[in-house]
C-alpha positions as CSV (number, residue, x, y, z in Angstrom):
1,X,129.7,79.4,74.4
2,X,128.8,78.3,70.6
3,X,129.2,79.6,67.6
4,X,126.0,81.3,67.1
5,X,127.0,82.9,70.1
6,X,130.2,84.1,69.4
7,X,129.3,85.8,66.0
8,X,126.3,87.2,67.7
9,X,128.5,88.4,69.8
10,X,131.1,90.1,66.8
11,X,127.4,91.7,65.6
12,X,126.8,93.1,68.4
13,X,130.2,94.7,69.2
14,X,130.3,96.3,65.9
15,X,126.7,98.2,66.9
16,X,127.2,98.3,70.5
17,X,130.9,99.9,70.1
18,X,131.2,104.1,68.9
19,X,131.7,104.8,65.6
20,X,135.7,105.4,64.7
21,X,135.0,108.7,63.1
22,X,133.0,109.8,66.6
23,X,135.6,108.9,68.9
24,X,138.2,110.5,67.1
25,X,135.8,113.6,67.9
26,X,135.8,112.5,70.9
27,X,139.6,112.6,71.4
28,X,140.2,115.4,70.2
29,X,137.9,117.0,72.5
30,X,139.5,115.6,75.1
31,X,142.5,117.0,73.9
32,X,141.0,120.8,73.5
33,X,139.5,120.8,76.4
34,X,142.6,119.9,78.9
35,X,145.0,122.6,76.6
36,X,142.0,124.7,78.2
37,X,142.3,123.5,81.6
38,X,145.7,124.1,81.9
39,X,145.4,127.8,80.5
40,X,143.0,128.5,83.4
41,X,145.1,126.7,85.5
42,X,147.8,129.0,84.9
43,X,145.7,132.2,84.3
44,X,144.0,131.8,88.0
45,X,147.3,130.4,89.9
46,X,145.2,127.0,90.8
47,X,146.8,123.7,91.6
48,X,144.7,120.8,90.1
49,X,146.1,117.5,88.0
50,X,143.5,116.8,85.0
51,X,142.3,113.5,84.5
52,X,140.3,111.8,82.2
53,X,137.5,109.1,83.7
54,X,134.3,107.2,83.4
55,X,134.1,104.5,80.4
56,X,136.0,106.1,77.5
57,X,139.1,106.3,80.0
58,X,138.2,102.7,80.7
59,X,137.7,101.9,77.1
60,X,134.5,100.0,78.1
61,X,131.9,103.0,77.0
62,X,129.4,102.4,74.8
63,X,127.7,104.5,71.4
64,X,126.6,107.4,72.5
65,X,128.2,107.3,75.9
66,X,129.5,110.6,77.2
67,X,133.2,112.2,78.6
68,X,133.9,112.9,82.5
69,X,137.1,115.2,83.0
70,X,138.1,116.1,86.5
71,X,140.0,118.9,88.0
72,X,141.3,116.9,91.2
73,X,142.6,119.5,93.7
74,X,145.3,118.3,96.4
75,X,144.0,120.5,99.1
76,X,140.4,122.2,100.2
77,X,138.9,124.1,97.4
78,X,135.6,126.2,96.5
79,X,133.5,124.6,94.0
80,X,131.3,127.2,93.4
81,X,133.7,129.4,92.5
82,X,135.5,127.1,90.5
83,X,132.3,126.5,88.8
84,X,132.3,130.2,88.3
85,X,135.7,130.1,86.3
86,X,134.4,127.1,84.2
87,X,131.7,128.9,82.6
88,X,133.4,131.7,82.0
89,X,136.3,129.3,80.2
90,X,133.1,127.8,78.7
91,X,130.1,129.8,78.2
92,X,128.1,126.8,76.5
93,X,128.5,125.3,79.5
94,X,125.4,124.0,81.5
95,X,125.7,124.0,85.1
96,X,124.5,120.3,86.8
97,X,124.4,119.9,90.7
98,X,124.5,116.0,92.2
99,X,126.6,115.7,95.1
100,X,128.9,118.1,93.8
101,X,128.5,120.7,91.5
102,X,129.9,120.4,87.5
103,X,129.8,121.6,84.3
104,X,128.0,119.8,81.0
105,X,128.9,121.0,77.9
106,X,127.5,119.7,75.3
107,X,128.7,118.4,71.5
108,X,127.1,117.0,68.5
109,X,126.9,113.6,69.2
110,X,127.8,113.5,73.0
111,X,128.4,115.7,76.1
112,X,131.3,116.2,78.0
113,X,131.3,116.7,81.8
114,X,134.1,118.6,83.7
115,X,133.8,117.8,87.1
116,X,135.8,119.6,89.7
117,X,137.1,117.1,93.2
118,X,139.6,116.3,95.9
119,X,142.4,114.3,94.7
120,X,142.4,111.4,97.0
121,X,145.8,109.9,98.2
122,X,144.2,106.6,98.8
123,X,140.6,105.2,98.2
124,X,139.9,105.5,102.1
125,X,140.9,109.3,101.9
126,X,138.1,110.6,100.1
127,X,135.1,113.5,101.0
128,X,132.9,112.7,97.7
129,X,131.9,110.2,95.7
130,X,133.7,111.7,92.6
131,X,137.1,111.4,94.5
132,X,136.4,107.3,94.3
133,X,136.9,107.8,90.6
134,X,140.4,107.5,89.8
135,X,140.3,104.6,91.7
136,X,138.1,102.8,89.2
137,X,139.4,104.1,86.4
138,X,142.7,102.5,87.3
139,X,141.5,99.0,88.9
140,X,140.0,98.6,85.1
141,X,142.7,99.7,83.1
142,X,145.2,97.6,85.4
143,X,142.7,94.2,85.5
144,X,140.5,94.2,82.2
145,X,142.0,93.0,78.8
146,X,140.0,93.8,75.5
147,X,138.4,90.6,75.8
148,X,136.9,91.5,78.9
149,X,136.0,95.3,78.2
150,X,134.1,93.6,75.5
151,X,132.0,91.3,77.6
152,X,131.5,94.8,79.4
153,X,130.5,96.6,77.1
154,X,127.7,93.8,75.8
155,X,126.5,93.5,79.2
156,X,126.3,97.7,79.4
157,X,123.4,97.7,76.1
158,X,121.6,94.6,77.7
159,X,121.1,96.4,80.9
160,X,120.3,99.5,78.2
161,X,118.3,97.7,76.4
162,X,115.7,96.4,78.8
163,X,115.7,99.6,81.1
164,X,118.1,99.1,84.4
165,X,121.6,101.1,83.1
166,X,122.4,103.7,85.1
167,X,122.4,104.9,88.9
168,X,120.7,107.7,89.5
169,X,118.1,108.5,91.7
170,X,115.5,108.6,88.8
171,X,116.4,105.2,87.7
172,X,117.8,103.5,90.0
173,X,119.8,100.7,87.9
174,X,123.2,99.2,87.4
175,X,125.7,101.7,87.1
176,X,128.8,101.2,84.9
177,X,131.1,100.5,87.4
178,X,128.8,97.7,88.8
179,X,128.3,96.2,85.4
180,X,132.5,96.2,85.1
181,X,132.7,94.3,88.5
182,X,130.1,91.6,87.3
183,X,132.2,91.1,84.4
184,X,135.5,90.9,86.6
185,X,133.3,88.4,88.7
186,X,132.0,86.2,86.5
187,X,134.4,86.5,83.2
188,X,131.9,86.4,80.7
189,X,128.7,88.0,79.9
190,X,126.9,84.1,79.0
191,X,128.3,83.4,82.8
192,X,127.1,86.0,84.5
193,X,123.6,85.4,83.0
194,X,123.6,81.7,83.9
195,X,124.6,83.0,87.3
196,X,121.7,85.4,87.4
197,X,119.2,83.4,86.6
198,X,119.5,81.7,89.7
199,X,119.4,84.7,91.9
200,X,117.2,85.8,94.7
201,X,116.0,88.9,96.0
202,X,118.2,90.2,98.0
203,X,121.1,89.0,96.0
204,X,124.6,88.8,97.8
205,X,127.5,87.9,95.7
206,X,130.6,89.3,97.7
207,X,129.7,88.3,101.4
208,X,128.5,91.2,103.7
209,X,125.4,90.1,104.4
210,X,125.7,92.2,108.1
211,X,127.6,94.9,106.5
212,X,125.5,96.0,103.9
213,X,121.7,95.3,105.3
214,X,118.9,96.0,103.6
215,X,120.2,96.4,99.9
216,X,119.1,94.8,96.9
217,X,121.8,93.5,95.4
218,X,125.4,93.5,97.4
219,X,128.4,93.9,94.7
220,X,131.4,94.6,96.8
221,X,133.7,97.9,95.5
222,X,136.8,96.7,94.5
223,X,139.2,99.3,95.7
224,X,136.7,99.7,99.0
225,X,135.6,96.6,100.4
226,X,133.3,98.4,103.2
227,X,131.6,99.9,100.3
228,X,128.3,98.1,98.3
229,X,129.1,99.5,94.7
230,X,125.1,98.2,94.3
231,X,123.6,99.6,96.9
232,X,121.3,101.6,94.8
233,X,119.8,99.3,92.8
234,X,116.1,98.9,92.8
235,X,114.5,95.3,93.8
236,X,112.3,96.6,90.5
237,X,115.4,97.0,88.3
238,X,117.0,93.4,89.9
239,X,113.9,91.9,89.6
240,X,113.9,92.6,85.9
241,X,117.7,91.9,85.8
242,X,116.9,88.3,87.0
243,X,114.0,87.8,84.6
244,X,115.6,88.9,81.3
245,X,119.0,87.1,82.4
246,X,116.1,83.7,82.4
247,X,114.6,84.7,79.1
248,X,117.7,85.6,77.2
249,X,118.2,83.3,73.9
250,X,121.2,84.4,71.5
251,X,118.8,83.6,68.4
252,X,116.6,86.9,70.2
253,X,119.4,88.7,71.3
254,X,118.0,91.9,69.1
255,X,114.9,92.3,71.4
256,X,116.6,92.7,74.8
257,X,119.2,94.7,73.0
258,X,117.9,97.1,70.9
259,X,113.7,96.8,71.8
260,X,111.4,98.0,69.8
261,X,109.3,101.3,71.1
262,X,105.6,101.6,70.9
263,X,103.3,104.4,71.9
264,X,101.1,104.0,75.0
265,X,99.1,106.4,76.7
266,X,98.3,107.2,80.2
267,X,94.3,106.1,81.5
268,X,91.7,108.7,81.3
269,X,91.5,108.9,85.4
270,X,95.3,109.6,85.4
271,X,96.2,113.0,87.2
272,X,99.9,114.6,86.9
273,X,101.1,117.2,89.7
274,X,104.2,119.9,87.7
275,X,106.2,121.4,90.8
276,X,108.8,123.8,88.5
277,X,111.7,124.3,90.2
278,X,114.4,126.4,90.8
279,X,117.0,124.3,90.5
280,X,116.4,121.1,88.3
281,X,118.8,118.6,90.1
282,X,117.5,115.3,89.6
283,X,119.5,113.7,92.7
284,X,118.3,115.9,95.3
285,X,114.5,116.0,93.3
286,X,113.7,112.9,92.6
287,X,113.9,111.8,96.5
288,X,111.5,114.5,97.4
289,X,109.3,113.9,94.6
290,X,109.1,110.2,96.0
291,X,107.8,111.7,99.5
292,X,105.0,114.0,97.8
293,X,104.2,111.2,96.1
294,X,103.5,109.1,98.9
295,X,101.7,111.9,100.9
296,X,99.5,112.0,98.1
297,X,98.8,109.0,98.0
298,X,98.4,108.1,101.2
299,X,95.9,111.1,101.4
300,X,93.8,110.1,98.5
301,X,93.6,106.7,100.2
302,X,92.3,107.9,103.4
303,X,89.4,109.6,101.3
304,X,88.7,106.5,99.6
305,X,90.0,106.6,95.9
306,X,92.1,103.4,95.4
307,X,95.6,104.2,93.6
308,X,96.6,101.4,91.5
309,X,100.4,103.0,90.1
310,X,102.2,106.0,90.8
311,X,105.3,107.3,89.2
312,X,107.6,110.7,89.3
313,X,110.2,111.9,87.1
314,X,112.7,115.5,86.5
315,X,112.4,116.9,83.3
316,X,111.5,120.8,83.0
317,X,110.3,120.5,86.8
318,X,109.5,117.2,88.8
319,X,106.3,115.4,88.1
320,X,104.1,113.0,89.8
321,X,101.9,110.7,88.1
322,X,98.9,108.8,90.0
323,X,96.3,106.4,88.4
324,X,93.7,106.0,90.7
325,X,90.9,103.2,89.9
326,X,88.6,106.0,89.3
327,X,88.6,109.4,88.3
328,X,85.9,109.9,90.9
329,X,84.2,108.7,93.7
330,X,80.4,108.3,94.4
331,X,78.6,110.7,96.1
332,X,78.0,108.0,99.3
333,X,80.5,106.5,101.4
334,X,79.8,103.0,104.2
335,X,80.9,104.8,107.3
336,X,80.6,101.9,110.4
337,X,79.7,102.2,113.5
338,X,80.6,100.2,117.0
339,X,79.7,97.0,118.0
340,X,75.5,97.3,119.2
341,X,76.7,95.9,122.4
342,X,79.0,98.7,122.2
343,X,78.6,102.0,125.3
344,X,80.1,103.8,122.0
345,X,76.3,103.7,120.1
346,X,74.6,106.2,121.9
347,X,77.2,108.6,121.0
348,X,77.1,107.4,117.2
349,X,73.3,107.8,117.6
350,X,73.5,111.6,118.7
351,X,75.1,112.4,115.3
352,X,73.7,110.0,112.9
353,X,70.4,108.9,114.8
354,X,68.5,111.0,112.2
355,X,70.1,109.4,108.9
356,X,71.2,111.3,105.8
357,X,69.7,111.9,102.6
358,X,70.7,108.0,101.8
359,X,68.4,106.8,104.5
360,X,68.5,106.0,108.1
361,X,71.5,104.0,109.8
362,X,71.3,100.4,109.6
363,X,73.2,97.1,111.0
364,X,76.3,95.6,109.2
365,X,76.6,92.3,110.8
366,X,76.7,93.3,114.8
367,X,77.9,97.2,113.6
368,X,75.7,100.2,113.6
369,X,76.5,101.9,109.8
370,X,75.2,104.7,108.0
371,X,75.4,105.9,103.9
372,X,77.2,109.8,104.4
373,X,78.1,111.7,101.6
374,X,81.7,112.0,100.9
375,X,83.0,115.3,101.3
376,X,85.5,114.5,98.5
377,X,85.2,112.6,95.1
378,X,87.6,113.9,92.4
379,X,90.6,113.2,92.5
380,X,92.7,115.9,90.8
381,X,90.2,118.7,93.0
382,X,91.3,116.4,96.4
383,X,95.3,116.8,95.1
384,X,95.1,120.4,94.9
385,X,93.5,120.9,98.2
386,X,96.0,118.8,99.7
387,X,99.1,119.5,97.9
388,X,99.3,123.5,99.6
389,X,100.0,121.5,103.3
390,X,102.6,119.3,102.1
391,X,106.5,120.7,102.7
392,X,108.8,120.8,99.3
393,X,111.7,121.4,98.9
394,X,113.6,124.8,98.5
395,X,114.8,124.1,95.0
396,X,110.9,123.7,94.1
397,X,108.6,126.6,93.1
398,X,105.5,126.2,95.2
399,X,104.1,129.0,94.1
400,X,103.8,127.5,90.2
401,X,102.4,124.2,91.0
402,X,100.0,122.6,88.6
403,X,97.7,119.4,89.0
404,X,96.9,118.3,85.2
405,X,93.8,116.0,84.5
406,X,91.0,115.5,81.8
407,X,92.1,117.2,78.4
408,X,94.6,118.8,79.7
409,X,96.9,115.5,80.0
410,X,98.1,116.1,76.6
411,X,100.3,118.5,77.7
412,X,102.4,116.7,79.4
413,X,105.4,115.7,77.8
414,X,105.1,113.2,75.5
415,X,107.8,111.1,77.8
416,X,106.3,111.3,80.5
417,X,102.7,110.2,79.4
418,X,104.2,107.0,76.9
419,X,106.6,106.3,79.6
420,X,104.9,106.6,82.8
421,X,105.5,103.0,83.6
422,X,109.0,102.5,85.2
423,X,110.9,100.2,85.1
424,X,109.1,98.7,82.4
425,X,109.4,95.6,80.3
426,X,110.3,95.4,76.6
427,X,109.1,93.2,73.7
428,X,112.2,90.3,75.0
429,X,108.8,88.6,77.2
430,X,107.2,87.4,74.2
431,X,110.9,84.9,74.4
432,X,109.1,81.6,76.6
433,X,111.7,79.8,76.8
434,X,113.2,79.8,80.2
C-alpha cells in the first residue's frame, strides 16, 4: 500500500468512524438501558443474562450505525410476552418482527434494538439466528486488533457507499459480519479488493462448493463451518461488489464512498401496486412481494405488454413497481394459426373463417393467421383485474390495494419513484481505469 493510500485511508477513518461526543451517547445509553433490564428482570422474576452485540460491541460500527441488546434466556421462553413487558418498560418503543420478534427504540442520532433470545451453550445449540450472535461478537473481539477493525470499518462505507451493505431481504447485500470475515480473510481492505477483482460468479472462497449449492458468494461462518455466512447475497449485489472492487482508484476514493445523489424519475408507462399491510415486516414482505411481482408479470406478458424492469420495496405497505415498454397496447394482436397442411385449419376456420374488423385471415409463411382485437391494452386496468386472483399474504390488507399510474405516480413516495432502480450504480463508473 502507498502513501496516498495510507492517508486516504487516515481521511477516511476520521469520517467513516462516529463522532466522540455521539458514542459517549451512545454508551451511556447502553448503560441506562441494561440498569433497566435488570429492574424488570427483578420486578417479573425472569432469568436472562444481558448482552451487548452487533458492531459497537465489536467496535467495528460505523457513523450512524445502530445498538443491539439481547435478553438471552437459558431455558424456553415466550417472546411475545416478553415483548409485552418491553413496551411497557419502554413505551417509545416500536415493535419490529424478523425471525424473532424485538423492540426499536429510537434516539436522536441512532436506534437501539433490544432483542429478546435463547442463550446458546455452543454455536451448534441454537433455535434462531439471533442466538448465533454472541458467537460473533466474541470470535471478533478475541481475533481483530484495531488495525483490522479499521480495515473493517472502511470496507463497511464502501459496501455503503455503492449500495450492497446490509442483509435483509429488501437488499440483499453484505451483512456486517460477512464484511468482518473478508477482512479476517484477506487482512487488508486494498487485498481483499485485488482479490475481488478477479472473482467469478458464483464466488467460493472457503471451499463447500457441494455444501452450500446454489449461492452467490460462499463465505464460510467462522464459529459454524456448515454455515454460508453469504448465503444471501444477490449475484446483483456481487456483481456490483466485483465491478467497483475493478474500478476502485484511491485518488477517487470519495465517489464509491460517499456518492453523490441525483434525482431521477420513474417513465411515464410505469405502474405501482400499494398492498398496506397489517403488519409491516419487511423479512416476511418482501419475499411475497417478489411472488406478486412475478405473477404480474408473467400475466401482463401473456397478454402481450413487454416488461422491461420490475422492482418492490416495504415502506408504509409493500410496493411493486413495473415498467412495461408501453403504457398500452394496440388495439390488434398477430394470433397464428396451424400449419395449412395442418387437420387443425378447418377447426381455425370455423371460428375465424369470417375475419374480424382488421380483415380476413391470411398466410404467415406456411401458417394460417388472423389480426383479433386484444381484449386487454392498458396496463394498470390489466393489473387490477388480475391482482384480485393472486393469494397475499395474511399480514397484507387486500381489501386496500391500490394500482397507481398516469398523474397519480407523484404520490408515491419520493423513494420509491427516484430509487426504483436496485441495486443501482453510483457516479464511481465514470472511474475507467480498470
Amino acid at each position: 500500500m502507498n502513501k496516498e493510500a495510507a492517508y486516504d485511508k487516515g481521511k477516511i477513518l476520521a469520517e467513516v468512524m462516529e463522532d466522540p461526543a455521539i458514542r459517549k451517547r451512545k454508551e451511556e445509553t447502553v448503560g441506562e438501558i441494561e440498569a433497566a433490564l435488570k429492574q424488570l428482570r427483578k420486578k417479573e422474576n425472569l432469568n436472562f443474562d444481558i448482552f451487548v452485540g452487533g458492531s459497537f460491541a465489536k467496535g467495528t460500527d460505523i457513523r450512524g450505525s445502530d445498538i443491539d441488546v439481547f435478553m438471552l434466556f437459558p431455558d424456553e421462553f415466550d417472546a411475545l410476552n416478553v415483548l409485552k413487558m418491553l413496551r411497557k418498560e419502554f413505551p417509545e418503543g416500536r415493535e419490529e418482527y424478523s425471525d424473532h420478534p424485538y423492540l426499536t427504540l429510537p434516539r436522536e442520532s441512532f436506534s437501539v434494538d433490544i432483542v429478546p433470545g435463547y442463550k446458546a451453550q455452543d454455536e451448534k445449540d441454537r433455535r434462531t439466528a439471533v442466538d448465533r450472535t454472541p458467537f460473533h461478537v466474541r470470535f471478533v473481539q478475541e481475533n481483530f486488533d484495531k488495525r483490522m477493525k479499521d480495515e473493517v470499518r472502511i470496507l463497511k462505507q464502501f459496501l455503503k457507499g455503492i449500495g450492497v451493505y446490509g442483509a435483509e431481504s429488501s437488499v440483499q447485500g453484505f451483512s456486517g459480519y460477512v464484511a468482518e470475515l473478508l477482512i479476517y480473510k484477506y487482512g487488508t481492505f486494498d487485498d481483499l479488493l485485488s482479490s475481488a477483482r478477479g472473482w467469478r460468479i458464483p464466488s467460493i472462497l472457503d471451499g463447500g462448493s457441494k455444501e452450500f449449492k446454489g449461492a452467490n458468494l460462499v463465505v464460510v461462518d467462522a464459529v459454524d463451518r456448515e454455515r454460508n455466512a453469504a448465503a444471501n447475497v444477490s449475484m446483483e449485489n456481487l456483481a456490483t461488489f466485483i465491478l467497483a472492487s475493478s474500478m476502485f482508484s484511491w485518488e477517487r476514493w470519495r465517489d464509491f464512498f460517499y456518492p453523490a445523489k441525483h434525482d431521477f424519475e420513474l417513465p411515464r408507462e410505469a405502474v405501482v401496486v400499494h398492498i398496506p399491510c397489517r403488519k409491516c415486516n419487511e423479512e416476511v414482505l418482501i419475499p411475497n412481494l417478489r411472488r406478486i411481482s412475478a405473477v404480474l408479470k408473467g400475466e401482463l406478458e401473456a397478454i402481450g405488454f413487454r416488461i422491461v424492469y420490475s422492482s418492490v420495496f416495504v415502506g408504509r405497505g409493500g410496493y411493486i413497481v413495473i415498467i412495461p415498454e408501453a403504457k398500452m397496447l394496440g388495439e390488434a394482436e398477430l394470433h397464428t394459426g396451424p400449419p395449412v397442411t395442418s387437420q387443425n385449419v378447418k377447426s381455425f376456420l370455423d371460428k375465424w373463417g369470417g375475419g374480424t374488423r382488421f380483415g380476413m385471415p391470411f398466410m404467415m409463411g406456411d401458417r394460417i393467421c388472423v389480426l383479433r382485437e386484444r381484449e386487454k391494452v392498458d396496463a394498470a386496468k390489466a393489473i387490477a383485474e388480475v391482482l384480485p386472483k393472486i393469494k397475499l399474504a395474511k399480514d397484507f390488507d387486500a381489501n386496500r390495494v391500490v394500482v397507481i399510474s398516469g398523474k397519480d405516480i407523484e404520490s408515491v413516495p419520493e423513494k420509491i419513484r427516484k430509487g426504483f432502480l436496485f441495486p443501482s450504480l453510483g457516479d464511481w463508473l465514470s472511474v475507467r481505469e480498470y
